[in-house]
C-alpha positions as CSV (number, residue, x, y, z in Angstrom):
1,X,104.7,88.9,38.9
2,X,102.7,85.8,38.2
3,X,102.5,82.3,39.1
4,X,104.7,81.4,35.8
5,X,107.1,84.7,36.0
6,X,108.0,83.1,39.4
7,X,108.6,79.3,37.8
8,X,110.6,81.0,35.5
9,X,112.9,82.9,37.9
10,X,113.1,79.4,39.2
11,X,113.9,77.7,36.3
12,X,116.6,80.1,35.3
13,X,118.6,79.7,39.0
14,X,119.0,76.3,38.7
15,X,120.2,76.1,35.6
16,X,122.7,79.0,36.3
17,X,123.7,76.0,39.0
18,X,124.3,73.4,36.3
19,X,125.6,75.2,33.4
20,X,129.1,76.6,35.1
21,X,130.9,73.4,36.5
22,X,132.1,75.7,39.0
23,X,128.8,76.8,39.9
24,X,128.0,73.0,41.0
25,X,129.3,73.4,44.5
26,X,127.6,72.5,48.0
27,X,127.7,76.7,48.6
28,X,126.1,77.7,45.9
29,X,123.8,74.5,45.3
30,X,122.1,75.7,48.9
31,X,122.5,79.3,48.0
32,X,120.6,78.7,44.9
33,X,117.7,76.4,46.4
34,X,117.1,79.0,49.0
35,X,116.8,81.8,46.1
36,X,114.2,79.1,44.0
37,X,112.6,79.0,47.8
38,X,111.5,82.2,47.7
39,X,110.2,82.3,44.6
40,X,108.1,79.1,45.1
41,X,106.8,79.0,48.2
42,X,103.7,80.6,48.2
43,X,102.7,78.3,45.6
44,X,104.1,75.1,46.0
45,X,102.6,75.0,49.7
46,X,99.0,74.7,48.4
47,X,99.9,71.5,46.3
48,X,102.2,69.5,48.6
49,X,101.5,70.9,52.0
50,X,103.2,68.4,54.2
51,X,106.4,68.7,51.7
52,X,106.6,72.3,51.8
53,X,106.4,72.2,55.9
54,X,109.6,69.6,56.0
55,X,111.0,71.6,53.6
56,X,110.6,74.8,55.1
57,X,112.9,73.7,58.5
58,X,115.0,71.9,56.6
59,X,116.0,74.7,54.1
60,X,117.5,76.7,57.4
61,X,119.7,74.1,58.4
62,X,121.4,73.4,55.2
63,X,125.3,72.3,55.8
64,X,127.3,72.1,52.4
65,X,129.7,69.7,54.1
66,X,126.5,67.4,53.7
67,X,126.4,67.8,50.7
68,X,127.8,64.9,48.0
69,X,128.4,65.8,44.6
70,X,128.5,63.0,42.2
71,X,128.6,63.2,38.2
72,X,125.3,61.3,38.4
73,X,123.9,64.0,40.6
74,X,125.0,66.7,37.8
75,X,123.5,64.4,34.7
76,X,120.4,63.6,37.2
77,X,119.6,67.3,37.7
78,X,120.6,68.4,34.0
79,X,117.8,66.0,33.0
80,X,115.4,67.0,35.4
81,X,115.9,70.8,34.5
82,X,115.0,69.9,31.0
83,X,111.8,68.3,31.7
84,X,111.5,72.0,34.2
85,X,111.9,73.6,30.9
86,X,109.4,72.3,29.4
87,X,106.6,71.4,31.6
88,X,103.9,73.5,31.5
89,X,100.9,72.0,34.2
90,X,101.7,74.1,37.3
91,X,101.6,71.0,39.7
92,X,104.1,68.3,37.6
93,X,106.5,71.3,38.0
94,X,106.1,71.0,41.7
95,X,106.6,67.8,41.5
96,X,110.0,68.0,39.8
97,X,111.0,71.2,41.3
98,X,110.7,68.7,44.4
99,X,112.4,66.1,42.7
100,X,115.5,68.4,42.3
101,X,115.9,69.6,45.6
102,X,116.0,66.0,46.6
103,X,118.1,64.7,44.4
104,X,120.9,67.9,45.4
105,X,120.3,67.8,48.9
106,X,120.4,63.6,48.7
107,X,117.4,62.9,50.3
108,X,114.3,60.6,49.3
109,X,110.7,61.9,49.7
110,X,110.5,59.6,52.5
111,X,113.4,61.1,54.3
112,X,112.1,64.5,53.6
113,X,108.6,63.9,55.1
114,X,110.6,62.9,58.4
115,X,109.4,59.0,57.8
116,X,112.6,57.8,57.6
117,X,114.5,59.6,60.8
């Protein structure tokens, strides 16, 4: 499978996670950023390399009790998944696919790039 099949396999899991309000759980919110994960990796780590290396230890050590759920969060992600949809330039995808996983797992790009410990 391609580059795109694989943004597409991404694309679809995360709006599994925002389409069932049941589905919109701390469980399956990690579940389904570790399945995006390993669709993604290999490609997202070329464009934002210190990101992806954060993200990489951090994805291990994902707690759900961490996890706050807000309504914001759900409208926040619904939107950003529609942009996902749509964009079609390989690197803003990154960019919001990273945008996502922040937003769910409630940290900033600072916090994620270990500047704000």
């Amino acid at each position: 499978m391609n580059i795109y099949g694989h943004l597409n396999k991404v694309t679809r899991i995360f709006l599994d996670l925002v389409s069932e309000p049941s589905n919109f759980n701390p469980p399956k919110i990690i579940d389904g950023l570790r399945e995006s994960w390993t669709y993604i990796e290999k490609y997202i780590k070329n464009a934002q390399p210190k990101w992806t290396s954060n993200w990489d230890k951090t994805i291990v050590n994902l707690d759900p009790n961490e996890l706050a759920i807000s309504e914001d969060m759900v409208k926040d992600t619904r939107k950003k998944i529609e942009k996902l949809m749509k964009e079609r330039r390989v690197k803003d995808y990154f960019i919001l696919y990273i945008s996502i996983v922040e937003g769910l797992t409630n940290k900033s790009e600072l916090e994620s790039e270990g500047i704000l410990e």
